[in-house]
Each structure stands twice: as C-alpha cells, then as structure tokens.
C-alpha positions as CSV (number, residue, x, y, z in Angstrom):
1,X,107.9,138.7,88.7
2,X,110.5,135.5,88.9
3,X,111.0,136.1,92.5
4,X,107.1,136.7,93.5
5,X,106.7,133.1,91.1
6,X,109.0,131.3,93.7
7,X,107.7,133.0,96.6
8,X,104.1,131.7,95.6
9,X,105.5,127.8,95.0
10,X,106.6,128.5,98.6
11,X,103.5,129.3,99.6
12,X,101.6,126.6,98.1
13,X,104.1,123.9,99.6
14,X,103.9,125.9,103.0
15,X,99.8,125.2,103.2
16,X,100.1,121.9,101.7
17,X,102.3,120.9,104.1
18,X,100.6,122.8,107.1
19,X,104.2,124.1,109.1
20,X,107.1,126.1,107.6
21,X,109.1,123.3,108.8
22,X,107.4,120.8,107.2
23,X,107.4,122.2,104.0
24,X,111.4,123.1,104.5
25,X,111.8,119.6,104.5
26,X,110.0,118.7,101.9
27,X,111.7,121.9,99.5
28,X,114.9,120.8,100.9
29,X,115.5,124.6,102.0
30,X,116.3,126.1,105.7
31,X,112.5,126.9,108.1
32,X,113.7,130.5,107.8
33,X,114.0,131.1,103.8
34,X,110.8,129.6,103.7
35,X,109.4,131.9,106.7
36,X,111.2,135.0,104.7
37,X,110.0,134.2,101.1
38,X,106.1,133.7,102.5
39,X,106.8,137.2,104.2
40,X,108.9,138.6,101.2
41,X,105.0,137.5,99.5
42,X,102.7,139.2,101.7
43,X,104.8,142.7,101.6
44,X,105.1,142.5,98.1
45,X,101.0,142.5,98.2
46,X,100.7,145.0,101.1
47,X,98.3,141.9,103.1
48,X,98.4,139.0,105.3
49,X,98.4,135.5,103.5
50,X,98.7,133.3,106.6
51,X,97.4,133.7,110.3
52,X,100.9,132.0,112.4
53,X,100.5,130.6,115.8
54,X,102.7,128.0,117.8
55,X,100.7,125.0,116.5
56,X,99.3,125.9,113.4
57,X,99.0,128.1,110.2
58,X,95.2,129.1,109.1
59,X,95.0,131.4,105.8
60,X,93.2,134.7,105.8
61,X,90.7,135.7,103.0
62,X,93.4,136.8,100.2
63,X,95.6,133.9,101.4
64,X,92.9,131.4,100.3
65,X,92.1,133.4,96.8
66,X,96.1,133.4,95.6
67,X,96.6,129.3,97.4
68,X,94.6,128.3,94.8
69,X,95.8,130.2,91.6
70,X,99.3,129.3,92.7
71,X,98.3,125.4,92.9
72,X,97.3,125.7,89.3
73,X,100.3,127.6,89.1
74,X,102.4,124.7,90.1
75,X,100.4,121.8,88.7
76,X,100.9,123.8,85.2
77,X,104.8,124.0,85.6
78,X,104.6,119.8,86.6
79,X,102.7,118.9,83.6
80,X,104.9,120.9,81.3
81,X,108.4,119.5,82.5
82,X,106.8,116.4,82.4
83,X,105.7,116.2,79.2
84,X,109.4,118.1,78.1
85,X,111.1,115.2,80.3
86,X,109.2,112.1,78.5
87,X,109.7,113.4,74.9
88,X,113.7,113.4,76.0
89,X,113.6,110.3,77.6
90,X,112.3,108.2,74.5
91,X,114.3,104.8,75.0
92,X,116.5,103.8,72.6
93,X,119.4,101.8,71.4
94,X,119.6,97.8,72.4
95,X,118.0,96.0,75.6
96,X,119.2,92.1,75.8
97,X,116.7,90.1,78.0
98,X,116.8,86.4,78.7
99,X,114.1,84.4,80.1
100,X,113.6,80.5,81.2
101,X,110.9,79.2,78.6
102,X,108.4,78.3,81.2
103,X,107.7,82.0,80.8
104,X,107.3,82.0,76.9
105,X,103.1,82.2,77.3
106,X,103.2,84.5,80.9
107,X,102.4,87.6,82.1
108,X,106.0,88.7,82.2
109,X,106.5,87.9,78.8
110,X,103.0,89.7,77.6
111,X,104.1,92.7,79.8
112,X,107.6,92.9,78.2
113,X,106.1,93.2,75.1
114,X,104.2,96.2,76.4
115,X,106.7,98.2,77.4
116,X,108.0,97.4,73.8
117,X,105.4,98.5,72.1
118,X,105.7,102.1,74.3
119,X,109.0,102.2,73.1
120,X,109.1,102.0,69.1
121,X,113.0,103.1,68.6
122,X,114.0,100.8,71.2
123,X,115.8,97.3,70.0
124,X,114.3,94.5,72.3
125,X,116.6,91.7,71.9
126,X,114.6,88.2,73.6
127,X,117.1,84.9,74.5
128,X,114.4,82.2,75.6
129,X,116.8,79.7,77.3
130,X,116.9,77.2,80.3
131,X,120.8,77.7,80.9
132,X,121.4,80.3,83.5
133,X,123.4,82.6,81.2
134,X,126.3,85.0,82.0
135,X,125.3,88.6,82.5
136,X,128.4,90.1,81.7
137,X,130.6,87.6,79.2
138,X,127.3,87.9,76.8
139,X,126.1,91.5,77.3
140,X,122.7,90.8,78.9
141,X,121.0,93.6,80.8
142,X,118.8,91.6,82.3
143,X,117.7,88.2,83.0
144,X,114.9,86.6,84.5
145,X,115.6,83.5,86.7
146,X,113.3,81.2,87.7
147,X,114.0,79.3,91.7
148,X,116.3,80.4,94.3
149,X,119.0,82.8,94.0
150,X,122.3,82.0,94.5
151,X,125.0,84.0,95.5
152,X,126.7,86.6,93.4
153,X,127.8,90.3,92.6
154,X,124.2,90.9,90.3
155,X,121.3,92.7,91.9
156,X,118.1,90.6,91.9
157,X,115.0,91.6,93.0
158,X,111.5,88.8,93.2
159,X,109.0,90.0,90.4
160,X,106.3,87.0,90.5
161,X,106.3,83.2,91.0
162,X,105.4,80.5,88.1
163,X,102.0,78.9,89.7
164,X,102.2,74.8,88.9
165,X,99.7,71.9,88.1
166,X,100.1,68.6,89.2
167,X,99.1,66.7,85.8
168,X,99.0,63.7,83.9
169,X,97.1,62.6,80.5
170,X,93.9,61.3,80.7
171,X,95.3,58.2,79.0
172,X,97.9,57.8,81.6
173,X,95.2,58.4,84.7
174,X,92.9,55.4,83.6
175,X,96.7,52.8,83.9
176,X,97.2,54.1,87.4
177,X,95.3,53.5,90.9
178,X,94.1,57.5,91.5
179,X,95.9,58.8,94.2
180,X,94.7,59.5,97.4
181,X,98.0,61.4,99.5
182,X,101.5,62.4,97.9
183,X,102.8,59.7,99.2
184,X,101.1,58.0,96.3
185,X,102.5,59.5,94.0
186,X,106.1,58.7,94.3
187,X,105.8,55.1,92.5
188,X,104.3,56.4,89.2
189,X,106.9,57.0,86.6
190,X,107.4,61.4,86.3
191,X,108.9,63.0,83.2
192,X,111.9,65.1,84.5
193,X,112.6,68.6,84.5
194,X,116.2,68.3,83.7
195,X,117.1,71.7,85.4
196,X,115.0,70.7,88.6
197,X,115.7,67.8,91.4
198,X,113.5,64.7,91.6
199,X,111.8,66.7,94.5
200,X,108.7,68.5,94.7
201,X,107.1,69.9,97.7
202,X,103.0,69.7,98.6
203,X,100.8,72.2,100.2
204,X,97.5,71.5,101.8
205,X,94.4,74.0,102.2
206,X,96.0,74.8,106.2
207,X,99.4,75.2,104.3
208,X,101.1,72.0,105.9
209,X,103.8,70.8,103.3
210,X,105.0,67.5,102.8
211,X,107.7,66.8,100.3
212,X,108.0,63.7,97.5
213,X,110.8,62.3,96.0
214,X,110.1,60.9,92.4
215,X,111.1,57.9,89.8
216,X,111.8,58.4,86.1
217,X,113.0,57.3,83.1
218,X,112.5,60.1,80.9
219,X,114.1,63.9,81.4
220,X,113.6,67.1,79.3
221,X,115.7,70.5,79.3
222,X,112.6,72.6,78.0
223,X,108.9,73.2,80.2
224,X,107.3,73.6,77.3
225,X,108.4,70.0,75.8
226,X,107.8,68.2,79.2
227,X,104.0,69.6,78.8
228,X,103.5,68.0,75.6
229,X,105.5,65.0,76.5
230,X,102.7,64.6,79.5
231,X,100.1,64.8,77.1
232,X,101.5,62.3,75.1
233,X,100.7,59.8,78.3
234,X,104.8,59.5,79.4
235,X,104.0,60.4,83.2
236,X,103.2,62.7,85.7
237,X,104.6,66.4,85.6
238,X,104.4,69.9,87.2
239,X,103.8,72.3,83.9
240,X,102.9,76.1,84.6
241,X,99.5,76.2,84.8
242,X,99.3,78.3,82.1
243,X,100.2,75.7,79.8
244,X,98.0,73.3,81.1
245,X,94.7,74.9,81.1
246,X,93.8,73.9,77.2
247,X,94.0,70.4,78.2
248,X,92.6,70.7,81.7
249,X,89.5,72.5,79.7
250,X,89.5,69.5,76.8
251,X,90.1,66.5,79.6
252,X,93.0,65.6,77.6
253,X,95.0,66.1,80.6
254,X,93.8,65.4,84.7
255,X,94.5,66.8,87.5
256,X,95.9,64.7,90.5
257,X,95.7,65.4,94.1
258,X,93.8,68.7,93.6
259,X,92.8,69.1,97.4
260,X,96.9,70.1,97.1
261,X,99.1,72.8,95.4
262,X,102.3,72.6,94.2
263,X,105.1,74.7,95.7
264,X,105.1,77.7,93.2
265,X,108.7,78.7,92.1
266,X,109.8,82.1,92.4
267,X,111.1,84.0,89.7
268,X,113.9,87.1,90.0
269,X,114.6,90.0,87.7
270,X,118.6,90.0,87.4
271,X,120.7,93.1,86.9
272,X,124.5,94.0,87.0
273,X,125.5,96.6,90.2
274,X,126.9,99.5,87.9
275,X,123.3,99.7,86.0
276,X,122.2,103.4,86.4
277,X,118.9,104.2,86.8
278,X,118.1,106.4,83.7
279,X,119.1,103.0,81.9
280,X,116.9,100.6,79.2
281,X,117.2,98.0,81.9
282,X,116.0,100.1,84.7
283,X,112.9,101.6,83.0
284,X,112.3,98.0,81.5
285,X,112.4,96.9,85.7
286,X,110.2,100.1,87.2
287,X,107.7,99.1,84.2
288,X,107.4,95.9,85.7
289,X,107.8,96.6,89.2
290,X,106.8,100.1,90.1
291,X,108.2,99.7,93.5
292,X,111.6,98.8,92.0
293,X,114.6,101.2,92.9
C-alpha cells in the first residue's frame, strides 16, 4: 500500500505538471523513476492511467477517476503536516527590536504588535531610540533604520518609507508671507531634526526635485518632540504625516507648499549574516515582508 501511495503522489504531480520531466523537476527525482512509478501504478491496477505521446500526456477514463482521489490524497497529507509543523514551530524565547521613534504611531509598529499577539510565549523586547544602536555589542536581532544605508557586515533589506508633511502652526503661518516656491522657504526659522542635515529635498506633481537648505535656532533628537514643538508655533518642520493629521484635521497646524511632497525617507529592516531562517527574527521579517528570504 506505501508504495502504491507514492506511486499515486507521482501521478498527481505528473498531470499537474503535464510532462514527466516537468514533474521530475519539480519532485526533484530522475524523468525515468517518475516514468517507472506512473507505470509501476497502472500494472498494479491492470489499466492505462495516461495516454503518452511526444508532446503531451492526456488521461484515460480510470486515469481521471483516481487523479482526483489522489489530489485529495495529497492536499490531506499538506494540511496535516502543516498543522503538525505550526504547532512545533510556536515561537518562543526573547526577540530584541529597536526602532527610530518616528515610527512609535506606524504601520510597522501596529504590525509588530501583530505578529506578537500570534505569538503569546514569545518575549517581544521594544528599544524606541534615535541612536543607530549596535546589533551585536547589545544583543539586538533586529533593527529598523530609518534613511540610507551605510556600509557594513548586517543584512538589510527596504520594508517601507516614512511619508512627510511640510508643516507649521497656524499661529506661526499668520507671522510669515505664505510661500509661493521652496525657495521661499529657506528664510523662515525650521526646528531641527538633530539626526537629519539642514537639507530637505522637494518634489513636484511631474516629479522634478529641487533641494532647500534651511536656518535654525532650535534642534531636537526626538520626531515626536519636534511635532509638538511645531505646534507650539517655533517654525517650520517635516513630521511623519501620521503625526500631523490631528492638527491638519483641527487647523491647529497648516500645510505649506502643498502643490509639493516632501522626499519620503526610507526605512530598512537590519539583521546580522549568521541569522538562520527558522529564527524569531526571521519569522518576525517574513511576517512583515512575505517576500523576505
């Protein structure tokens, strides 16, 4: 019975497929142990399954009654290892994760705590910090980065991109002349990003970009303080617009130059090169990012 079993997964593959060869590549076996188990099959029934010709394989009457039993066949024996293979892999022990606090109120952050909640015996261990941390002095698994990578022996792969707002308070808009180009905006007073340049770049509805250079006399290490220091009428800034909406919605805060977007920044999931792929950190990454490897 075993051997009439395999011989009928064969099959099934072999008509799936449509060529022995085809569905040797896909088994990972030789054309001919395919070819003999198919025949080893149809002796053991005393009838043709398949009709073979030089360009095709077509199945006769009995060969379509038994393709389908031995597809249920087969989609039975997935479910069940499946459903054997989860209950093993239930995640647990520690996962560290570290993430710039522009993305405290994100999707990343909301989808993180997903996969968490999937994963009750797993310790999910957050570090909310604008300081590029290191990976392997401070036993991080993985660490979201927000702008460009540089450098370095860790894997990173781009998950997403922070959208921005070009923003002031409404108090602030009625002391300043409204602006009519970027240029414009370079001699208003900007609260500072400290981890960021006095840069940002522009980009128009046909995409052409044009890059500022900014004044200011007050800087912040933390997005979500620079938000609240722009609503407290200190200058122009560049929040997520996540953070911004509220007071878009309320008209406590304005929007400048809106016929241009500011250039999102791209964020990076950040992994050491010996993380296997059974790991916490690599199930937390393909949750994320199905197309991940």
């Amino acid at each position: 019975m075993i051997d009439e079993l395999r011989s009928m997964a064969i099959f099934a593959e072999t008509i799936k497929q449509g060529s022995f060869r085809a569905a040797a590549k896909k088994l990972q076996l030789s054309p001919s142990v395919v070819s003999y188990q198919v025949t080893q099959l149809e002796n053991h029934l005393g009838t043709a399954l398949i009709y073979r010709s030089t360009r095709n394989l077509s199945l006769t009457n009995e060969g379509k009654v038994l393709f389908q039993y031995a597809l249920s066949m087969v989609e039975s024996a997935h479910q069940g290892l499946n459903l054997v293979t989860s209950k093993q892999q239930e995640l647990r022990g520690t996962l560290t994760v570290t993430l710039p606090s522009a993305l405290i109120k994100s999707d990343i952050s909301r989808n993180i705590a997903k996969f968490a909640k999937s994963h009750a015996l797993l310790n999910l261990n957050f570090i909310y910090t604008d300081e590029r941390q290191n990976l392997i002095e401070q036993g991080i698994d993985i660490a979201f980065r927000a702008g460009e990578m540089e450098d370095s022996n860790l894997i990173a792969t781009r998950v997403g991109e922070i959208k921005r707002k070009l923003v002031c308070s409404y108090e602030f808009a009625q002391m300043i002349e409204e602006p009519i180009s970027p240029v414009d905006i370079e001699q208003y007073n900007w609260i500072k990003l400290t981890m960021l340049p006095n840069r940002r770049t522009l980009i128009d509805a046909n995409g052409e970009k044009v890059d500022i250079s900014f004044k200011s006399n007050v800087s912040v290490n933390s997005v979500e303080a620079m938000t609240e220091l722009c609503l407290n009428g200190l200058g122009i800034a560049t929040p997520p617009d996540y953070l911004v909406e509220k007071g878009l919605k309320d008209r406590s805060l304005v929007e400048l130059l809106t016929n241009w977007k500011i250039e999102p920044i791209p964020i990076y999931a950040v992994w050491p090169s010996n993380v296997f792929q059974s790991s916490n950190a690599k199930r937390l990454l393909s949750f994320l990012n199905p197309t991940t490897q």
